[in-house]
C-alpha positions in Angstrom: 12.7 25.4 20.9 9.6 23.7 22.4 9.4 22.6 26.2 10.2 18.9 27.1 6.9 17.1 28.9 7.4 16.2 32.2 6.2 13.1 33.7 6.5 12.2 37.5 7.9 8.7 37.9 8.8 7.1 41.1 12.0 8.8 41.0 10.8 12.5 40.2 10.0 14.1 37.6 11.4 13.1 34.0 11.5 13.9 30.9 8.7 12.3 28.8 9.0 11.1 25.4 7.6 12.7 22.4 5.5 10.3 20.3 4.5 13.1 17.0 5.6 11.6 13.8 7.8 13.5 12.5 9.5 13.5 8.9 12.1 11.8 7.6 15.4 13.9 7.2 17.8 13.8 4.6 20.9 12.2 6.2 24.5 13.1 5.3 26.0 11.3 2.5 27.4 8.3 3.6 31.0 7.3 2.7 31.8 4.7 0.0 32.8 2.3 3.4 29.4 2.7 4.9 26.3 2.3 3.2 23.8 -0.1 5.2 20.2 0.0 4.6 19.1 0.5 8.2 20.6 3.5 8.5 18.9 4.8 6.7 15.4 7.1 8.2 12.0 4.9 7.3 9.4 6.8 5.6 6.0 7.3 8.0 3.1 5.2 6.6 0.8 7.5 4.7 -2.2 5.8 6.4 -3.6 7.2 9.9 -3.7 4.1 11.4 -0.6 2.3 10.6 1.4 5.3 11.9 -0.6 4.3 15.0 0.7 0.8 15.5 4.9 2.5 14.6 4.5 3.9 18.0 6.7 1.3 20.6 4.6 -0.6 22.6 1.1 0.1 20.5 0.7 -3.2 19.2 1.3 -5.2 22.3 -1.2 -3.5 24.2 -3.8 -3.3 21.7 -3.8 -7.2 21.4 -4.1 -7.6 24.4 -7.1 -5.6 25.0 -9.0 -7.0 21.9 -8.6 -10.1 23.7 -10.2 -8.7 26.6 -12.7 -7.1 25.4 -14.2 -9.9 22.9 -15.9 -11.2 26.1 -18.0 -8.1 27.0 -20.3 -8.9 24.0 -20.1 -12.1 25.0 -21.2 -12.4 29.2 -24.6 -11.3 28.4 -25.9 -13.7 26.1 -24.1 -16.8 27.6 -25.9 -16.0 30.9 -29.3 -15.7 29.3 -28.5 -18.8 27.0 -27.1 -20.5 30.2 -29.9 -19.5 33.2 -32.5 -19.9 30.7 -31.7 -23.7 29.8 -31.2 -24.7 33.2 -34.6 -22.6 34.6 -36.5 -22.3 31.7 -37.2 -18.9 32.2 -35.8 -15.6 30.3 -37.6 -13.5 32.5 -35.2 -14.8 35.1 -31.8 -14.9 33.0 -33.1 -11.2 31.8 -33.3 -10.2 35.7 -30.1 -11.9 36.9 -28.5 -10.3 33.9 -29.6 -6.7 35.0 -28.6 -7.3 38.2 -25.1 -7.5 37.3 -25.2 -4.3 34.9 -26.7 -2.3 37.6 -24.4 -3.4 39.9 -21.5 -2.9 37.4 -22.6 0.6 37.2 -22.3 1.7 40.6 -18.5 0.1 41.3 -17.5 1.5 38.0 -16.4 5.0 38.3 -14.9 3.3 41.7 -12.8 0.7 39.8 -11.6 3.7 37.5 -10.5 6.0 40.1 -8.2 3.4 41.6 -6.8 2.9 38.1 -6.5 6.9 38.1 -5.0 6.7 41.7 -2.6 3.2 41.1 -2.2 2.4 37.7 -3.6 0.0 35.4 -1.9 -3.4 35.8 -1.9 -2.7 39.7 -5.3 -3.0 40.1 -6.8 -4.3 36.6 -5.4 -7.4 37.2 -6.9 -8.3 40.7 -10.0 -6.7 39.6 -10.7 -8.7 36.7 -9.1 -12.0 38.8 -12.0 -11.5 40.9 -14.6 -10.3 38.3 -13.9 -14.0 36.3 -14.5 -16.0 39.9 -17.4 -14.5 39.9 -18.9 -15.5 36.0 -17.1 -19.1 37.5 -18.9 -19.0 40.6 -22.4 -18.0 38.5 -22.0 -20.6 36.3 -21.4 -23.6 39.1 -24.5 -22.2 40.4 -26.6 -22.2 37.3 -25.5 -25.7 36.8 -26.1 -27.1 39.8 -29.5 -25.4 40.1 -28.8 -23.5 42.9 -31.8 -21.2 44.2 -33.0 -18.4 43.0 -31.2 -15.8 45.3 -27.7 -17.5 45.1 -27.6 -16.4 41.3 -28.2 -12.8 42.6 -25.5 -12.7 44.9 -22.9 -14.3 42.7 -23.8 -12.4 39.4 -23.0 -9.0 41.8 -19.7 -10.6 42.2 -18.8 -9.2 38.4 -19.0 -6.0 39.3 -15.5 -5.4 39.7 -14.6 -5.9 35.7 -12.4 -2.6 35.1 -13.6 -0.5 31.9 -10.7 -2.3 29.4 -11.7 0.2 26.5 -10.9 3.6 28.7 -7.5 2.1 29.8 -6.9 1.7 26.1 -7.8 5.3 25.5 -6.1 6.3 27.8 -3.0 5.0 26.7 -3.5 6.7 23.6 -4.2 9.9 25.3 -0.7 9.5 27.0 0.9 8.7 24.2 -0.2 10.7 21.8 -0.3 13.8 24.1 -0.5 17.1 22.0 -1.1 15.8 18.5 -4.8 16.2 18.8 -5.1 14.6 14.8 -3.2 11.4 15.8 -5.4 11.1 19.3 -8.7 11.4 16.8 -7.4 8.6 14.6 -6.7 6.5 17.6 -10.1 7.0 19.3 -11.8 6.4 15.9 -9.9 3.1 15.8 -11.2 2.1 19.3 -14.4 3.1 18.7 -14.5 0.5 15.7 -13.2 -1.9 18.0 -15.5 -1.6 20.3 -18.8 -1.9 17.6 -17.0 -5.2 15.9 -16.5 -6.6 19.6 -19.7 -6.4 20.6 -21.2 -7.4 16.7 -19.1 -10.9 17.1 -19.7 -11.3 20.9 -22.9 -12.5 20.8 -22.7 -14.5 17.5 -19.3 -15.9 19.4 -21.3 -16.7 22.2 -24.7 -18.0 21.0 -22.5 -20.7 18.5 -20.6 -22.1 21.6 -23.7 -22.3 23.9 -25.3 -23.8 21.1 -22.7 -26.3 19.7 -21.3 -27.3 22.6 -23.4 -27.1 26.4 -25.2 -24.3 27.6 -22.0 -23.2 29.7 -19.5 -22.6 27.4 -19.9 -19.4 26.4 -19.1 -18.2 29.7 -16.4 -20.6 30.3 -14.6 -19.3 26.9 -15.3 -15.5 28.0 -14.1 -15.7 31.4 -10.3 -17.3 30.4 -10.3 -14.6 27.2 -11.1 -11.5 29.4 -8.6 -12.4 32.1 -5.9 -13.6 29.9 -6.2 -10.5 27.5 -5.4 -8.3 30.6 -2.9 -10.2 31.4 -1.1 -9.7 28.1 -2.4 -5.9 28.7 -1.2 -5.0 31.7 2.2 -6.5 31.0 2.9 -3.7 28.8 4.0 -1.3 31.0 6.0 0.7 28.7 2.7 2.0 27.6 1.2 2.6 30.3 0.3 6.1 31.9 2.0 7.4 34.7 0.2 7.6 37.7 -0.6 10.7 38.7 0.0 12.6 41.8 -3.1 12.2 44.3 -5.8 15.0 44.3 -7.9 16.7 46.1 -10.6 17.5 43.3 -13.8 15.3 44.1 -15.8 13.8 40.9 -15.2 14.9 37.5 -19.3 15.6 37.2 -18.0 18.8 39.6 -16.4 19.9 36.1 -18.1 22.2 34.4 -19.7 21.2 31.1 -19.5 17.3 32.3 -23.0 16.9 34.0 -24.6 18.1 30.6 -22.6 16.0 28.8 -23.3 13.1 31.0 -26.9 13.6 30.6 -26.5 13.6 26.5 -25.0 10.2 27.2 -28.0 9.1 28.9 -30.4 9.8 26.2 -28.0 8.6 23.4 -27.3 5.4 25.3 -31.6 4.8 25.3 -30.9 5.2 21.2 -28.9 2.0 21.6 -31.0 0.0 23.9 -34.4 0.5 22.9 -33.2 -0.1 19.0 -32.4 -3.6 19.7 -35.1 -4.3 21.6 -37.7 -3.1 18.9 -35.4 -4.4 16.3 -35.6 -7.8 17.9 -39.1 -7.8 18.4 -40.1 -6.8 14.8 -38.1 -9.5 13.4 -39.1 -11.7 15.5 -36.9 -15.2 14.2 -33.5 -16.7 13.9 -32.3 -13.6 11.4 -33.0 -11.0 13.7 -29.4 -11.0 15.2 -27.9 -11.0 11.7 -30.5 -7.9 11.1 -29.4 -6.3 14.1 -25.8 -6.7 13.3 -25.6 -4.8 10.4 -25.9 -1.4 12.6 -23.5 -2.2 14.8 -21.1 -3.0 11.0 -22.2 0.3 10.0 -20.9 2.0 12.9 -17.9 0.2 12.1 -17.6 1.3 8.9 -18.2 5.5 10.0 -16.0 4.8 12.7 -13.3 4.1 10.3 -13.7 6.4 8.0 -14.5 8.9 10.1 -10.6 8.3 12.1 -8.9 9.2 8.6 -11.2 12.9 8.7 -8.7 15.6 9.0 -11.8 17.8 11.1 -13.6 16.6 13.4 -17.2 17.6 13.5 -18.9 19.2 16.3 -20.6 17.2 19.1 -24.5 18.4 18.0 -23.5 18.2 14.8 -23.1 14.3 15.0 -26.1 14.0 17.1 -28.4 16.0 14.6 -27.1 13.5 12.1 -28.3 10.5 14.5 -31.8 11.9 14.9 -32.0 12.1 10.7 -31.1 9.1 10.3 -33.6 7.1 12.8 -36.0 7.6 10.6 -34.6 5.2 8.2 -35.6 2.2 10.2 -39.1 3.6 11.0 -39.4 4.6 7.6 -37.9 0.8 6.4 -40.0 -0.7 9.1 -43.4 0.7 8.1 -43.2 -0.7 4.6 -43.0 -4.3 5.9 -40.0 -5.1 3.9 -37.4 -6.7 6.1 -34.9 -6.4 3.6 -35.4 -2.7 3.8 -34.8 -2.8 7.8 -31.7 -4.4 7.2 -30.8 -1.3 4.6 -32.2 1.0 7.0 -30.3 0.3 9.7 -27.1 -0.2 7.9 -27.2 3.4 7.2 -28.6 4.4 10.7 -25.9 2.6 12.1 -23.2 5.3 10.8 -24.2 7.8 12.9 -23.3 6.2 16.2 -19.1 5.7 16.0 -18.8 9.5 15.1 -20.9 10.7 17.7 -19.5 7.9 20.1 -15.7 9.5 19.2 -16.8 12.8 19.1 -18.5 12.6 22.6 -15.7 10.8 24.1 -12.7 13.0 22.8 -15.1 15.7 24.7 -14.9 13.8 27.5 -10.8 13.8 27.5 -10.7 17.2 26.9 -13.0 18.3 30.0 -11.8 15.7 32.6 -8.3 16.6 34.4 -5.2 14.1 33.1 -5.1 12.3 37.1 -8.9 11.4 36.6 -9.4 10.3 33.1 -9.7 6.6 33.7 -13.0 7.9 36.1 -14.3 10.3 33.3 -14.4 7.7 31.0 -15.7 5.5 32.8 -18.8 7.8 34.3 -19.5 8.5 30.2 -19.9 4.4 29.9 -21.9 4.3 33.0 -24.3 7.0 31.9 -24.7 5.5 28.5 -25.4 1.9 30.1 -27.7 3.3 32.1 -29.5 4.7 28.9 -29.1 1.5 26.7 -31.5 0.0 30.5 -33.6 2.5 30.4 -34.1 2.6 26.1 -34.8 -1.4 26.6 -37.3 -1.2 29.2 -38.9 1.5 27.2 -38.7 -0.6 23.8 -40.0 -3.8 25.2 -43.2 -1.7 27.0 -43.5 -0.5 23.1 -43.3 -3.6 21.4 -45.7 -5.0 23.6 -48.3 -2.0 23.8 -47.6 -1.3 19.8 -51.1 0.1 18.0 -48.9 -1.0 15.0 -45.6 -3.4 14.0 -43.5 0.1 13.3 -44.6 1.9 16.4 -41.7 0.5 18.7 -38.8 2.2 16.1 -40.5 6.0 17.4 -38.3 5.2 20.7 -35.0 5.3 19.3 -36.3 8.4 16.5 -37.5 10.3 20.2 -34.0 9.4 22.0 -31.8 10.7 19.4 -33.9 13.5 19.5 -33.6 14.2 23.1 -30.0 13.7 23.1 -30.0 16.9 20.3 -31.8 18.7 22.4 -30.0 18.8 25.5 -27.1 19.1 23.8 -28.4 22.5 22.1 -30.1 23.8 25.3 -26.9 23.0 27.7 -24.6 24.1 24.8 -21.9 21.2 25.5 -19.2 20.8 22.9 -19.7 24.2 21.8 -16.4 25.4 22.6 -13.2 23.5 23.3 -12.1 24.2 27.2 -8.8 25.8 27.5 
């Protein structure tokens, strides 16, 4: 007979429940006096997903943190839309809005590992309360034309935004501990969620700047993001225990993580420097739509990829990204903009499997107390690679000796991301 999981609660240690679908059984044969169809056992929903969402509690929380994550496609666009109207200057907006990503980067991993240390709705809540009166206070300042260094200051005030799509893994990691098939499904599914969040996002958030005044696609994001962790955090059945304090410093002290954080780097400059070139090439009101279709692809992959019964090996998914970058290079050099769009459709379907793959690495090498922190350090590193892949593809769509040049950058990232994943050997073999 297996072993009960333990989890420590406030009162000791208890036994945790078992989430596995299991099958139906046969029940006895009920007497003529007692036949009522809800006793009888359900059948399990023969797709992946859906037996997801029969877990208690799933639903709830996952609503919840659609709702909040909707507006981190969204904050970057209303504050160029909104600091460029009022200055006239994207090279400002562009700066103001880097600010606050590097900023975000370095409070991050610290954000996390109070999550890790005092659970999510202790702290997401106050840090997100204070994360919106930030995008508030940025916004009064854009519109009342405040100087220069004020929008600085107050865009650093959004730092404190906790990572919303590793406390949903996370919950899936807890609840689906030990069913490794099930935990594959549910990180496919978030991975989907996170490409269709950040595809509408923008589109979201260019329509109400547009349609309505400059501001209100910040206004909109701020009360989404801090009402969907509201509904979030109010789901504590789901949530993860908190678990016992540690000693252990970083997760990068992990073996295996460094490497894999430095993978993340160089597929996160795949990201960055595609949109960038992408946008540049197009050059007009469709390149968004254009764009879009990789981040549908993704989507798509992502999907399908949660219903695989294997999952395939980290360099394996990588090797497949660096293929299939030459598409839009290839697309791009024959002029055709209609072949872009094809071209990075397919391209596109590389990224949710190597974005699941990567991450389920990621919560198999970090320790259960720190996971919200491993996470979290994978999303810094690849942020910090989307910055650097932008910078890079902007100095390339400038400096190009011809209109394809700039879609070598994202070809050369993949490619360095398949590298360093076959010299350091990370994802080779699954840690104990």
């Amino acid at each position: 007979m297996p072993q009960p999981d333990l989890a420590l609660t406030p009162a000791g240690p208890a036994v945790a429940p078992r989430y596995r679908t299991r099958p139906a059984t046969v029940s006895p044969s009920p007497s003529p006096h007692h036949d009522h169809d809800h006793d009888r056992p359900k059948a399990s929903p023969a797709n992946p997903y859906l037996r997801l969402f029969t877990l208690p509690g799933t639903r709830a929380f996952t609503a919840g943190n659609l709702i909040a994550r909707l507006p981190m496609g969204m904050f970057g666009v209303s504050a160029v839309i909104m600091i460029a109207a009022a200055y006239d200057s994207y090279a400002l907006a562009g700066a103001v809005t880097a600010t606050g990503m590097a900023a975000g980067a370095v409070t991050a991993p610290w954000i996390a590992r109070l999550v890790d240390r005092y659970g999510q709705a202790r702290i997401a809540v106050p840090a997100t309360a204070y994360a919106v009166l930030g995008h508030l206070v940025l916004l009064l300042c854009v519109h009342q034309r405040a100087p220069l260094w004020a929008l600085f200051a107050t865009t650093a005030l959004t730092a404190t935004a906790p990572n919303t799509g590793g406390m949903s893994r996370a919950r899936w990691a807890h609840l689906l501990k030990g069913d490794q098939d099930a935990l594959h499904t549910a990180n496919s599914f978030e991975q989907a969620a996170d490409e269709l969040c950040f595809m509408l996002g923008p589109v979201v958030a260019a329509v109400l700047c547009s349609t309505l005044f400059p501001e209100a696609g910040t206004l909109t994001a701020a009360v989404l993001f801090l009402g969907g962790v509201l509904v979030f955090a109010a789901q504590r059945s789901t949530e993860p225990p908190i678990a016992p304090r540690t000693t252990a410093g970083s997760p990068l002290r992990v073996p295996g993580m460094g490497a894999l954080m430095a993978v993340f780097l160089a597929t996160g400059a795949v990201f960055g420097s595609m949109e960038v070139v992408t946008l540049a090439y197009v050059d007009g009101p469709v390149a968004g739509p254009v764009l879009a279709l990789q981040a549908a692809g993704s989507c798509a992959a992502g999907l399908l990829y949660g219903r695989a019964r294997r999952t395939a090996r980290l360099r394996t998914c990588l090797a497949a990204m660096a293929v299939l970058m030459t598409l839009p290079l290839l697309a791009a050099s024959t002029g055709s903009l209609l072949a872009l769009a094809g071209g990075l459709l397919v391209a596109g379907m590389a990224t949710a499997p190597t974005m699941v793959t990567g991450m389920g690495l990621v919560q198999r090498l970090t320790p259960a107390s720190q996971l919200n922190e491993g996470m979290t350090l994978a999303v810094t590193a690849l942020l910090g690679g989307i910055a650097a892949g932008s910078a890079t593809g902007g100095w390339a769509a400038d400096h190009a000796p011809f209109p394809a040049f700039g879609f070598l950058i994202p070809l050369t990232a993949a490619t360095l991301a398949l590298t360093l994943c076959a010299a350091t050997g990370v994802g080779r073999r699954a840690p104990a």
